[in-house]
DRENPA-3360 file (N, C-alpha, C; in nm, 2 decimals, always signed):
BEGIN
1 = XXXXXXXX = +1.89/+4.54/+20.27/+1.83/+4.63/+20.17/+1.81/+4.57/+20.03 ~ +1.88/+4.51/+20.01/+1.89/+4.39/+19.87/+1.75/+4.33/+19.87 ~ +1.69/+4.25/+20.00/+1.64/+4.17/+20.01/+1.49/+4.21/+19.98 ~ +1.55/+4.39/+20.04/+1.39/+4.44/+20.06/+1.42/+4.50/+19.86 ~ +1.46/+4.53/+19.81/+1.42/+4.56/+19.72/+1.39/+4.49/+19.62 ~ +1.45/+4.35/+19.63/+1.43/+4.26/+19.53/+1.27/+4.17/+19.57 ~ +1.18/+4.19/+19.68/+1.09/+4.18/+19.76/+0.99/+4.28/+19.68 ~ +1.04/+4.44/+19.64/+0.95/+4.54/+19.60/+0.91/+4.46/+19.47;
9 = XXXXXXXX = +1.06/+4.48/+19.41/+1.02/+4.43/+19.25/+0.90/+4.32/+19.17 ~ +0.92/+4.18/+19.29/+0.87/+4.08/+19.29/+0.72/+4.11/+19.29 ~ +0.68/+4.18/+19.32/+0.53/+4.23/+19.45/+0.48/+4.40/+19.37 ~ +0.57/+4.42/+19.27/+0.56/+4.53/+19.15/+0.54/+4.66/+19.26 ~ +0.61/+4.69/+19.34/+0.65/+4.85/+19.39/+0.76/+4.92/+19.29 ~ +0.65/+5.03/+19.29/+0.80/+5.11/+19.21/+0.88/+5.20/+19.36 ~ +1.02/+5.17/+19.32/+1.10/+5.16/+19.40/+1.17/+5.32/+19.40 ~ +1.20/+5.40/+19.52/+1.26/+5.47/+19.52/+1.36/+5.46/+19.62;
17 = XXXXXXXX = +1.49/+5.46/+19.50/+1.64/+5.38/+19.58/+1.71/+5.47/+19.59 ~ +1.81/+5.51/+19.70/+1.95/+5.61/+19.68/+2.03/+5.52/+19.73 ~ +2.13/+5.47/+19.70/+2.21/+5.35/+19.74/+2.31/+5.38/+19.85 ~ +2.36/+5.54/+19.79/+2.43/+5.61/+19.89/+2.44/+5.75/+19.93 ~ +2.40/+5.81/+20.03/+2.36/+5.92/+20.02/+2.50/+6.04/+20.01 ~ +2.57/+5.97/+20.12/+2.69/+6.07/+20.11/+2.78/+6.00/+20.05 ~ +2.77/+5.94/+19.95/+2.84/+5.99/+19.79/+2.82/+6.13/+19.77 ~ +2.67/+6.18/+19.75/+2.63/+6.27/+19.67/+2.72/+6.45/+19.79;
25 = XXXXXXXX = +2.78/+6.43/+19.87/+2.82/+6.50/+19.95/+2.95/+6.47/+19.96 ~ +3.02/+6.39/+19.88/+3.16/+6.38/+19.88/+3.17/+6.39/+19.73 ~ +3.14/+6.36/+19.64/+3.20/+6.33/+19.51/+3.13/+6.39/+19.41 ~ +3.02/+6.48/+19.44/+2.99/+6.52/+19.37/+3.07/+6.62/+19.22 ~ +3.01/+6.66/+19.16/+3.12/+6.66/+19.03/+3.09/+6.85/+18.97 ~ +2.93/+6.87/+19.00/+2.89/+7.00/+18.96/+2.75/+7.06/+19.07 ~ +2.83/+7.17/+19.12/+2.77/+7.22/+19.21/+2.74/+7.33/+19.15 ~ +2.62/+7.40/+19.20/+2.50/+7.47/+19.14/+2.44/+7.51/+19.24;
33 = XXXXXXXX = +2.50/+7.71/+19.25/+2.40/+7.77/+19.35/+2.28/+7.84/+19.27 ~ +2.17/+7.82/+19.34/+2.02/+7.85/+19.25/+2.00/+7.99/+19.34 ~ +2.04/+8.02/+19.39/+2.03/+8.19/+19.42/+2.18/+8.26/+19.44 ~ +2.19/+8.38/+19.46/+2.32/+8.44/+19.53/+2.35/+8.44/+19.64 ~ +2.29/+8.38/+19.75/+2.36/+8.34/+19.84/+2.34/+8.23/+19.89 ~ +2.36/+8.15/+19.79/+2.40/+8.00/+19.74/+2.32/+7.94/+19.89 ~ +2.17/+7.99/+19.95/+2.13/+7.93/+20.05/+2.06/+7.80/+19.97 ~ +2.01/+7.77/+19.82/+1.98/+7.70/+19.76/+2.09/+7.59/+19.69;
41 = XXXXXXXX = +2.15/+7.50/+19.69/+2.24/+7.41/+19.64/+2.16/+7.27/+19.56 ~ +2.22/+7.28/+19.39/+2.15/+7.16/+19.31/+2.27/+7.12/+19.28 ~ +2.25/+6.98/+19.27/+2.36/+6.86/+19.21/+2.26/+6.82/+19.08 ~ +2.27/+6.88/+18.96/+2.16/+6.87/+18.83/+2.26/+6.74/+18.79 ~ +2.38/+6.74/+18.80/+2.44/+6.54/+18.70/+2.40/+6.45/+18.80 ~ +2.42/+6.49/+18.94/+2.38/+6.36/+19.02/+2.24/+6.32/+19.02 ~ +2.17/+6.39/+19.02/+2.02/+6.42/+19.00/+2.01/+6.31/+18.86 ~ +2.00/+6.39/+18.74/+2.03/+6.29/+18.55/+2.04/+6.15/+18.63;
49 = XXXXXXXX = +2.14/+6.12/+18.69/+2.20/+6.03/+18.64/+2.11/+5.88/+18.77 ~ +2.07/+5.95/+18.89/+1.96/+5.91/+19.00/+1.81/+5.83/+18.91 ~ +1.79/+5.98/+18.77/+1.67/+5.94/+18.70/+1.69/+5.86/+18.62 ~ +1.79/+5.86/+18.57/+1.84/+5.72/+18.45/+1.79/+5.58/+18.53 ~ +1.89/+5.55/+18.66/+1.87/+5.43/+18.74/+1.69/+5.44/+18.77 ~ +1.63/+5.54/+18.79/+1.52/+5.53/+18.82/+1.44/+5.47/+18.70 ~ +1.41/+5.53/+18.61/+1.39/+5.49/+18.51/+1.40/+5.36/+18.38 ~ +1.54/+5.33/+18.48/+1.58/+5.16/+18.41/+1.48/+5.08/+18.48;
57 = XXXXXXXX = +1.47/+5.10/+18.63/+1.42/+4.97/+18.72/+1.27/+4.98/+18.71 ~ +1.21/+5.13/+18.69/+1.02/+5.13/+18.71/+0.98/+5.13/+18.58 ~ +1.06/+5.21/+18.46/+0.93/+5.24/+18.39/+0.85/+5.12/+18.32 ~ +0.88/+5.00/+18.33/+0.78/+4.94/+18.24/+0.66/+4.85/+18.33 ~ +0.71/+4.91/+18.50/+0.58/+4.90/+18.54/+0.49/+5.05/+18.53 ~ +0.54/+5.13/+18.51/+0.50/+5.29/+18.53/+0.43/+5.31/+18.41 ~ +0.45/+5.25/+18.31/+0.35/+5.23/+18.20/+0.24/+5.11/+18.17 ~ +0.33/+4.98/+18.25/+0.15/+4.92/+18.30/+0.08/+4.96/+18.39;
65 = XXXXXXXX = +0.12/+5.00/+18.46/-0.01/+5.10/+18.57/-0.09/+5.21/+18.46 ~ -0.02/+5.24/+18.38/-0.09/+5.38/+18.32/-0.11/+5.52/+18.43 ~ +0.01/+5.52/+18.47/+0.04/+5.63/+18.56/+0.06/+5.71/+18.50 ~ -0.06/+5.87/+18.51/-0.08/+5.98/+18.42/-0.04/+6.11/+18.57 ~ +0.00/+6.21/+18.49/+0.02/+6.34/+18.58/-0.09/+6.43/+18.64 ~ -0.08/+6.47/+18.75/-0.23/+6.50/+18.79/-0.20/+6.67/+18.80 ~ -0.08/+6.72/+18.73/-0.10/+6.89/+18.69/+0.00/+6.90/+18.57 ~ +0.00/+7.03/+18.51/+0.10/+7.07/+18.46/+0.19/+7.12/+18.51;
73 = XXXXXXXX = +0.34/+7.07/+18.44/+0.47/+7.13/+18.51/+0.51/+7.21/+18.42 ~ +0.57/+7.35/+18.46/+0.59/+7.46/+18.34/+0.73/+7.41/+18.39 ~ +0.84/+7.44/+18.32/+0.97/+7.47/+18.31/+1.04/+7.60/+18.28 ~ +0.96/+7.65/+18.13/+1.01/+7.79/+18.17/+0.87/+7.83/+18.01 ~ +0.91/+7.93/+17.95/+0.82/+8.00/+17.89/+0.77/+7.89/+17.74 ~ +0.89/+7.81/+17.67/+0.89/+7.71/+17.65/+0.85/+7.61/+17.60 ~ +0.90/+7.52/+17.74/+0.87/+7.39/+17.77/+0.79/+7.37/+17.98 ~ +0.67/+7.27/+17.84/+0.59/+7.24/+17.97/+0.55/+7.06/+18.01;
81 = XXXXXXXX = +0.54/+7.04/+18.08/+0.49/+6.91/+18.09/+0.36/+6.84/+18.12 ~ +0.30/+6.89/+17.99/+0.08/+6.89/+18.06/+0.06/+6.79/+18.16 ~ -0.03/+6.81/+18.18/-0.15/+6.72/+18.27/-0.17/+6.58/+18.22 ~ -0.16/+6.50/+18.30/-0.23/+6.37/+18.22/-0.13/+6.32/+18.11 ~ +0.02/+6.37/+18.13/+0.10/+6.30/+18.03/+0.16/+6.20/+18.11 ~ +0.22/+6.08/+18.05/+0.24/+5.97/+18.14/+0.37/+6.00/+18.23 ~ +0.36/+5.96/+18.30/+0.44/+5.97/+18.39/+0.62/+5.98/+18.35 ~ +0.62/+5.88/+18.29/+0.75/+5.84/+18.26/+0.79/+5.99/+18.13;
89 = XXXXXXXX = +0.74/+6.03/+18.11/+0.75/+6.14/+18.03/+0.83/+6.29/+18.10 ~ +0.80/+6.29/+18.25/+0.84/+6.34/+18.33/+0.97/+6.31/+18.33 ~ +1.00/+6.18/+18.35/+1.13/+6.14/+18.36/+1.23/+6.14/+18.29 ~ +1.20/+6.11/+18.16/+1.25/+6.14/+18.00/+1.31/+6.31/+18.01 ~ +1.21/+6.40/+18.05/+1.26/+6.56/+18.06/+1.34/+6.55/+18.16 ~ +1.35/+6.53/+18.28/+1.48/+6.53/+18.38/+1.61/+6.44/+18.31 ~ +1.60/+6.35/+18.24/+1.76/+6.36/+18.18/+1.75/+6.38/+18.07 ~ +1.69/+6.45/+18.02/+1.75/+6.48/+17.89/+1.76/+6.65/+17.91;
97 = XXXXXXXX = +1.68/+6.70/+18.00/+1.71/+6.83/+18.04/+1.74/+6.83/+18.17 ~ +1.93/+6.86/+18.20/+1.92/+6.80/+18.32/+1.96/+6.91/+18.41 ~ +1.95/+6.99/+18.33/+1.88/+7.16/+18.41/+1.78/+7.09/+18.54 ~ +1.64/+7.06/+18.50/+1.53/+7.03/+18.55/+1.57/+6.91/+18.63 ~ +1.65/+6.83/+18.62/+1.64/+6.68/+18.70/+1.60/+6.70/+18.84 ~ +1.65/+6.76/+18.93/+1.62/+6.81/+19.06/+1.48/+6.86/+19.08 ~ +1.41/+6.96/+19.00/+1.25/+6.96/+19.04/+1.19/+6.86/+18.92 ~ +1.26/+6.79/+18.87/+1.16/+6.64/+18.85/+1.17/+6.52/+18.94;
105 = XXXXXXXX = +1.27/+6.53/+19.02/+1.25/+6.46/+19.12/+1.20/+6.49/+19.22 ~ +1.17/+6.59/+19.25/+1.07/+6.67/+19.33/+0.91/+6.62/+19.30 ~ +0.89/+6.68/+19.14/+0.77/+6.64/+19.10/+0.71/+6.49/+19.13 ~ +0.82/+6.40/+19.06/+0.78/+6.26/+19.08/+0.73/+6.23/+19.24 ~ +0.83/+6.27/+19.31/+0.78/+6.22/+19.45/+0.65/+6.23/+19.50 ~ +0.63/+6.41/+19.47/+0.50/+6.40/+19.46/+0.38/+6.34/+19.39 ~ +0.39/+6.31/+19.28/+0.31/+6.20/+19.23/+0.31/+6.09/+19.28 ~ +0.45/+6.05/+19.30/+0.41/+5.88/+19.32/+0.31/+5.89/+19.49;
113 = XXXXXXXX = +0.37/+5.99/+19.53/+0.32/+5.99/+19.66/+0.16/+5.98/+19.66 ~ +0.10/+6.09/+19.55/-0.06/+6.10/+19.52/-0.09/+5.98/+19.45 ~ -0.05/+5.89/+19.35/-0.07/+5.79/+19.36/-0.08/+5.68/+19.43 ~ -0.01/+5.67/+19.52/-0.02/+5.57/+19.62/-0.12/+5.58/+19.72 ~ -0.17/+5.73/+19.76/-0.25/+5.75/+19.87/-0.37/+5.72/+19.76 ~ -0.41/+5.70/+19.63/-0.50/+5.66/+19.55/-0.52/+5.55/+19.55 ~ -0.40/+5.45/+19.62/-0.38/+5.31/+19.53/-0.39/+5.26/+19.39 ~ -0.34/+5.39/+19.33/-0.32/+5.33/+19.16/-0.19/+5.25/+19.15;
121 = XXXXXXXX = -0.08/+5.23/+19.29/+0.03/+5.22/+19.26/+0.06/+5.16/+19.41 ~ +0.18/+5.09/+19.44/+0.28/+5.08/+19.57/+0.41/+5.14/+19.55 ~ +0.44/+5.19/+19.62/+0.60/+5.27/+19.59/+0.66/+5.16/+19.73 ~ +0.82/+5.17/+19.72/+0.89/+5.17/+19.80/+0.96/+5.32/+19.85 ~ +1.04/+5.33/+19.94/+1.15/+5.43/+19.95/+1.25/+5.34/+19.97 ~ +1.36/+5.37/+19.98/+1.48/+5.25/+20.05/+1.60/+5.36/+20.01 ~ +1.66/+5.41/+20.11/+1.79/+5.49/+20.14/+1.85/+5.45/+20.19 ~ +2.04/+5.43/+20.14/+2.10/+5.36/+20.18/+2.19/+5.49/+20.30;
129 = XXXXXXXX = +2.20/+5.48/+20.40/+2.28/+5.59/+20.47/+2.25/+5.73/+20.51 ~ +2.06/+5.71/+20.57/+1.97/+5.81/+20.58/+2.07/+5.91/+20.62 ~ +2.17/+5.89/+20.72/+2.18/+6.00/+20.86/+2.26/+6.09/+20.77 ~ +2.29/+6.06/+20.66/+2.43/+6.16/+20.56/+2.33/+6.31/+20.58 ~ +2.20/+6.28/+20.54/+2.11/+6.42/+20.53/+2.11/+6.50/+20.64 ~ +2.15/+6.47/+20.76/+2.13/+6.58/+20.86/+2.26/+6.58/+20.90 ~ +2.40/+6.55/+20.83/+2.49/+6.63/+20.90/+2.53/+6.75/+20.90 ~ +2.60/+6.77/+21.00/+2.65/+6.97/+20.98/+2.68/+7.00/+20.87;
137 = XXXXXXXX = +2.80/+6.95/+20.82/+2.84/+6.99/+20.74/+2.92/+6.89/+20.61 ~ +2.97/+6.89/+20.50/+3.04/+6.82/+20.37/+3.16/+6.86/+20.34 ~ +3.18/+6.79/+20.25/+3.33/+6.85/+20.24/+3.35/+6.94/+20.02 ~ +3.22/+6.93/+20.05/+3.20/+6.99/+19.89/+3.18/+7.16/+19.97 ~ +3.22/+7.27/+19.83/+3.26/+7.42/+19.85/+3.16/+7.44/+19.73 ~ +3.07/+7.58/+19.72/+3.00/+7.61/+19.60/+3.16/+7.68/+19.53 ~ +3.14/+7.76/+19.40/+3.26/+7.83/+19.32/+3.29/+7.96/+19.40 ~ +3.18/+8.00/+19.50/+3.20/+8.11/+19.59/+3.28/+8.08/+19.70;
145 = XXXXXXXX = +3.33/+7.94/+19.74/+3.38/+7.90/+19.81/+3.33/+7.90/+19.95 ~ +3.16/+7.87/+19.94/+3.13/+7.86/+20.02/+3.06/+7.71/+20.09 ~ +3.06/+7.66/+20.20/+3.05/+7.53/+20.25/+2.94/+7.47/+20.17 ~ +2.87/+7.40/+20.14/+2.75/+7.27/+20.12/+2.76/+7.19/+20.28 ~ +2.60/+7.24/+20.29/+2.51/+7.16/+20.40/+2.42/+7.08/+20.35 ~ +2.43/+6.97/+20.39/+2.29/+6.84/+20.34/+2.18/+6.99/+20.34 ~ +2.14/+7.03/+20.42/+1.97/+7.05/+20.44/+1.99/+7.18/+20.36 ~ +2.08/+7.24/+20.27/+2.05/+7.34/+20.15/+2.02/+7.28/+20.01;
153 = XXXXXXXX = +2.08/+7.16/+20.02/+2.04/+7.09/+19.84/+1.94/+7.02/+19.85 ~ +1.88/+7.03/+19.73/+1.79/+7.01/+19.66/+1.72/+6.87/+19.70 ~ +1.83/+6.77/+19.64/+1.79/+6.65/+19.70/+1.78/+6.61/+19.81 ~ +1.81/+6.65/+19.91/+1.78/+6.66/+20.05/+1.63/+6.66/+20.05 ~ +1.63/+6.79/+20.05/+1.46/+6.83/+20.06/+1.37/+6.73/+20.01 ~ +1.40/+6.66/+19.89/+1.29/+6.60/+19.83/+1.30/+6.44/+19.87 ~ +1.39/+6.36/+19.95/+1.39/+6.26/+19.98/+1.34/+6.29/+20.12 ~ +1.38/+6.38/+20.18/+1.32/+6.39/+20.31/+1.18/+6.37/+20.29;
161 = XXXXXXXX = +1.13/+6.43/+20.19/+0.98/+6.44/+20.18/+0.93/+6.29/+20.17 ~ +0.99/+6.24/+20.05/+0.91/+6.12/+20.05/+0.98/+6.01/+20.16 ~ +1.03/+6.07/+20.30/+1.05/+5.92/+20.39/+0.93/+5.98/+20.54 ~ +0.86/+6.08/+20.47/+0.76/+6.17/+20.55/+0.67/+6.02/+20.59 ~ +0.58/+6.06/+20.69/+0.47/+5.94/+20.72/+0.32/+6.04/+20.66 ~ +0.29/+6.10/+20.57/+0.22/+6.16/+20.49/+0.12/+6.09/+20.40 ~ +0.17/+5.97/+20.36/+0.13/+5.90/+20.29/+0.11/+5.75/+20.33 ~ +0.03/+5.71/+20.23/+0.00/+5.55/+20.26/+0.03/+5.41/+20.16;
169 = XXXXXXXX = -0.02/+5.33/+20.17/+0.03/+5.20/+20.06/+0.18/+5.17/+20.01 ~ +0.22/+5.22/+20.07/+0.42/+5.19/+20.04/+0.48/+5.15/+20.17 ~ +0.60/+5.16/+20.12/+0.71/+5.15/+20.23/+0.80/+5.27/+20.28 ~ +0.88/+5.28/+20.37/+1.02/+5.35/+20.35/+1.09/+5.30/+20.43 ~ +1.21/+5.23/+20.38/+1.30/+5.13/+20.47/+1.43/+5.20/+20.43 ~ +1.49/+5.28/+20.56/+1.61/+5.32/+20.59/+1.72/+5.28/+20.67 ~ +1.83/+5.29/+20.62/+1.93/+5.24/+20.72/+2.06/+5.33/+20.75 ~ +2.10/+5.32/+20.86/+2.20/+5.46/+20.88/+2.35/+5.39/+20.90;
177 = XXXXXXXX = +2.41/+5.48/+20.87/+2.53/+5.42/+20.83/+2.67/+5.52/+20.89 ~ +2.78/+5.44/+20.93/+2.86/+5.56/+21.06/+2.95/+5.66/+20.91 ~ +2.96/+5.56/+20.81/+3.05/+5.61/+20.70/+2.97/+5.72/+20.65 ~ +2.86/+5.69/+20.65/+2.79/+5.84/+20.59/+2.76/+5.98/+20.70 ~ +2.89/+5.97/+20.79/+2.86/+6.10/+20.87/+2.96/+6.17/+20.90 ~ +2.96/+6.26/+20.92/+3.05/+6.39/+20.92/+3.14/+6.40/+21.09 ~ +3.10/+6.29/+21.13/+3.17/+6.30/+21.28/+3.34/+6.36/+21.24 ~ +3.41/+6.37/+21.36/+3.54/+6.39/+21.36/+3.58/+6.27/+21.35;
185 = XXXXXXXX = +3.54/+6.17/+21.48/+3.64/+6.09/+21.50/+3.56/+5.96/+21.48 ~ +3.61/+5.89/+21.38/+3.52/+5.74/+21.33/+3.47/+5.67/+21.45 ~ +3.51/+5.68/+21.59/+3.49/+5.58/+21.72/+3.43/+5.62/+21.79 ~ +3.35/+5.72/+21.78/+3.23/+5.79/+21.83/+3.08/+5.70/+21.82 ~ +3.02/+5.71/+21.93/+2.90/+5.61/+21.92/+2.83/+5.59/+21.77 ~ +2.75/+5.46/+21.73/+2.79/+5.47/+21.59/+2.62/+5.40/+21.63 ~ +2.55/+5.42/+21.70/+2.42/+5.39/+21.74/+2.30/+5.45/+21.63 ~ +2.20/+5.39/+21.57/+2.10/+5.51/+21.51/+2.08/+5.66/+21.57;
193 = XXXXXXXX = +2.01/+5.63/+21.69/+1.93/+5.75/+21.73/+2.08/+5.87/+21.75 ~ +2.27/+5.79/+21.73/+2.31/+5.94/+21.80/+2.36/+5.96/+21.64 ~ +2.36/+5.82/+21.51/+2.36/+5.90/+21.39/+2.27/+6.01/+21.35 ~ +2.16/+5.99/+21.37/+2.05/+6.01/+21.31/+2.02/+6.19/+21.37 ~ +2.08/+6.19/+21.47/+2.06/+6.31/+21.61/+1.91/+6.33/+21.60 ~ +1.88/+6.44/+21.66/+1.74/+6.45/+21.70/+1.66/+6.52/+21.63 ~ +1.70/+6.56/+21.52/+1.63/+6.64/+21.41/+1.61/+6.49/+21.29 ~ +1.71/+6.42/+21.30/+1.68/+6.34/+21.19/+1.60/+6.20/+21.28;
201 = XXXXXXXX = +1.59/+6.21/+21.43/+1.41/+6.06/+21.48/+1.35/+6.17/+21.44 ~ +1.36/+6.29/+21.49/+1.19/+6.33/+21.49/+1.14/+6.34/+21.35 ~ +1.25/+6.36/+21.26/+1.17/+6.35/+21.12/+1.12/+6.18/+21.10 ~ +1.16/+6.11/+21.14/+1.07/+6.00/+21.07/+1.02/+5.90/+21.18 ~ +1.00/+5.96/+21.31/+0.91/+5.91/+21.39/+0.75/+5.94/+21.39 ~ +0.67/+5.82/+21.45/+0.70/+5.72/+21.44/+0.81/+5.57/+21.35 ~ +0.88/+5.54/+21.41/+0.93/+5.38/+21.26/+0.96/+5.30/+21.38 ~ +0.96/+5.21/+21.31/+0.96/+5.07/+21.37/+1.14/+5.04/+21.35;
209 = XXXXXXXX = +1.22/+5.02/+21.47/+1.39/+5.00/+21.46/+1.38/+4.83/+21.41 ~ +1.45/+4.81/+21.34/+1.48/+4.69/+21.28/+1.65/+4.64/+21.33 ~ +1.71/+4.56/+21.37/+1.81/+4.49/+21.40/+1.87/+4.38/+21.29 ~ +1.98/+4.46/+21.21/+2.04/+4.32/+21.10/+2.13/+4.26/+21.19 ~ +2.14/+4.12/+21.21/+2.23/+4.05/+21.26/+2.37/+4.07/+21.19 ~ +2.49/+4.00/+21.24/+2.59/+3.98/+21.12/+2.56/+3.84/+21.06 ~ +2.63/+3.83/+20.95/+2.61/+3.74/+20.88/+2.60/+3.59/+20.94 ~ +2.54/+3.49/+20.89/+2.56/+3.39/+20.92/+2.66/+3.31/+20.89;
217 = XXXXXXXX = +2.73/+3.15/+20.95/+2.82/+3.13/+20.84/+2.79/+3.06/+20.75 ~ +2.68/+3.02/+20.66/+2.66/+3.00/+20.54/+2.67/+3.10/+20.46 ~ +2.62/+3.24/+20.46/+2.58/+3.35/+20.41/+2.79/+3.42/+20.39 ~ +2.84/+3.38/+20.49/+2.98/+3.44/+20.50/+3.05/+3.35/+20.41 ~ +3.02/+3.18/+20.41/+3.10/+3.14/+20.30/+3.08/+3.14/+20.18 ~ +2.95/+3.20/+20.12/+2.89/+3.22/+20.02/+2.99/+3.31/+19.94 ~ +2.97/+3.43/+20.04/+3.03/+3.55/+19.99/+3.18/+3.47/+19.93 ~ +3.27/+3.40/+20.02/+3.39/+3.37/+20.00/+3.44/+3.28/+19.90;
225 = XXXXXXXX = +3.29/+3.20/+19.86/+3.35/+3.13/+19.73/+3.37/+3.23/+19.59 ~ +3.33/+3.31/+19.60/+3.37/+3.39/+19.45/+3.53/+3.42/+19.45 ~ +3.54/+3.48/+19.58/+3.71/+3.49/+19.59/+3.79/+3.35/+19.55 ~ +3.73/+3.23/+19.63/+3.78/+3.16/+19.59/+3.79/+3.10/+19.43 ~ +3.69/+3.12/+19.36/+3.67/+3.03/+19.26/+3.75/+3.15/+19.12 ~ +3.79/+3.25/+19.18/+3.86/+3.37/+19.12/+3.95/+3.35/+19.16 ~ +4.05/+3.24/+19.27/+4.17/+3.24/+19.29/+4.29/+3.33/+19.35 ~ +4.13/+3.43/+19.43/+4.17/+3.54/+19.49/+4.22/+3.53/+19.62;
233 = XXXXXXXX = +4.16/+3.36/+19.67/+4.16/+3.32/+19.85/+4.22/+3.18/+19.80 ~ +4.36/+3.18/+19.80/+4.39/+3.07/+19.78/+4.40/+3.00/+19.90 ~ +4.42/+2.99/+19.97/+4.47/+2.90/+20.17/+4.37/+2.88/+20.24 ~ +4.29/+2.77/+20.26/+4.16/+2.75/+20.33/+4.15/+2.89/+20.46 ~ +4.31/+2.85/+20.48/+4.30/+2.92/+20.66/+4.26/+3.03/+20.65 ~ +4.27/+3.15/+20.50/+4.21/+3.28/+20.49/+4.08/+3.23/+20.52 ~ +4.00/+3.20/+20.52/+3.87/+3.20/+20.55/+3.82/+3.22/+20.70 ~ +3.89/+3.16/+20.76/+3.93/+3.13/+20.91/+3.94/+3.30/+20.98;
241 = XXXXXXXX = +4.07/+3.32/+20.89/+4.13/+3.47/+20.94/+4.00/+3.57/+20.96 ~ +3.95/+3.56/+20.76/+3.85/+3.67/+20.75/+3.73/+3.66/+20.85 ~ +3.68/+3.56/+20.88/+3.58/+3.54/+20.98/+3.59/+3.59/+21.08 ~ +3.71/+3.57/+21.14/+3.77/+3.62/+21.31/+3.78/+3.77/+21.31 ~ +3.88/+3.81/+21.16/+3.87/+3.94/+21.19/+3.76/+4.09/+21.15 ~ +3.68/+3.96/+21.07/+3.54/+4.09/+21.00/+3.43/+4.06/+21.14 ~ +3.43/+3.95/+21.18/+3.30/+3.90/+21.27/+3.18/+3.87/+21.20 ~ +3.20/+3.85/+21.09/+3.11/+3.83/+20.99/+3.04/+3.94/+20.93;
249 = XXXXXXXX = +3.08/+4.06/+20.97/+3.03/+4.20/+20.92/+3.03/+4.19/+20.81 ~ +2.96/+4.25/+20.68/+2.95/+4.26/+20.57/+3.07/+4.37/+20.49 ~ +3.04/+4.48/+20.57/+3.15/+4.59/+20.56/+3.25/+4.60/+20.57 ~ +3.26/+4.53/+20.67/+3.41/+4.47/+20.77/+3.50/+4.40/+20.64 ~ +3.43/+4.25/+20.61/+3.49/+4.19/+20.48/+3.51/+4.28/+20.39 ~ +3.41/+4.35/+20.31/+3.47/+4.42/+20.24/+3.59/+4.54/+20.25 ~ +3.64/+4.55/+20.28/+3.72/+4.59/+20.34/+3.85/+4.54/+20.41 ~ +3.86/+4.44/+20.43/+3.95/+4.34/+20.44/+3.98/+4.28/+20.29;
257 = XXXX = +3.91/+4.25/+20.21/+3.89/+4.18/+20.06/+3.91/+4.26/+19.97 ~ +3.90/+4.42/+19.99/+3.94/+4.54/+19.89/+4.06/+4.48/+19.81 ~ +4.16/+4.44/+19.86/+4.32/+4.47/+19.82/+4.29/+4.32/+19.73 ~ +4.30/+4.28/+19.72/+4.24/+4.09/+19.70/+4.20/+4.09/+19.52;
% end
């Protein structure tokens, strides 16, 4: 995922990244039911703080494109966000009003989405731990004490949208991950199609399955010289060990290297 985003930047895609999705389903910090029976659920700080990172990595391609808004967005009686204001101006209102962050990231999608089927622009998508969105259930409670489902919040809805096949001139490169799912028992098939179940292929079928190998061992001792040169791996033989017992898994090591 590194490879592919640092690939966007190079090649000027503006990128839309979630690094981790079930974070946003474990740790979230302020939950927000948008109706009374909380069938609507918004994360408005995880949202802010989504557009801040968004905003560090695009806007100063988002202002040499001259990316303008193709409606007006009302907010409330107010504050509005005309037509034809730059883009990034959008963005600026979702964290600084971070009431709104959630339908600005709604909005944006939609634009970048209309931009791209324009070719004023290339977007990326890139989600780190698609399948977190279609599980049963989280372990976050509204103040009603009632459960949070991926498919009632906000951000759900609006990333699902943009990993739609709706649009054209971009990417969307996802990858699924066993940590981001709600199984009971961690040793359950850890395969895409039974993360993903059958609500989350058919949402983004057609895609093309991609296969990451594990690491190579150049790529493995790479990682291991920082430990070393930090004096964190002092005994050649740890290298040896970590190898055998990560299999060169990326996750694996980390995870073994946590305590280190």
């Amino acid at each position: 995922m590194a490879h592919a985003l640092h690939y966007a930047h190079v090649n000027k895609f503006i990128t839309l990244h979630v690094p981790n999705v079930w974070r946003w389903f474990c740790n979230t910090k302020e939950i927000v039911a948008l109706n009374n029976e909380s069938t609507v659920i918004d994360f408005p700080l995880e949202a802010a703080s989504w557009l801040k990172n968004f905003s560090a990595t695009n806007s100063d391609l988002i202002t040499e494109l001259n990316l303008r808004l193709s409606k007006d967005y009302v907010w409330n009686k107010r504050e509005t966000t005309p037509a034809n204001s730059p883009l990034n101006e959008l963005v600026a209102h979702g964290i600084a009003r971070v009431k709104y962050a959630s339908a600005v990231i709604d909005g944006l999608i939609d634009e970048l989405k209309l931009f791209s089927n324009k070719g004023s622009c290339k977007t990326m998508v890139a989600i780190d731990g698609f399948n977190g969105f279609f599980n049963f259930w989280t372990v976050l409670k509204t103040s009603e004490k009632v459960r949070v489902t991926p498919d009632k919040v906000t951000l759900t809805k609006s990333f699902l949208k943009a990993a739609e096949n709706d649009w054209k001139n971009g990417a969307v490169i996802l990858t699924v991950d066993k940590d981001a799912t709600s199984l009971k028992y961690p040793n359950e098939n850890h395969y895409p199609f039974h993360l993903l179940g059958k609500k989350g292929v058919e949402h983004i079928d057609p895609f093309i399955p991609i296969h990451v190998p594990e690491m190579n061992k150049g790529e493995f001792h790479n990682l291991l010289n920082y430990l070393e040169e930090r004096k964190w791996l002092q005994n050649p033989q740890g290298r040896q060990e970590l190898e055998f017992l990560s299999q060169r898994n990326p996750k694996e090591l980390i995870k073994l290297c946590a305590s280190l």
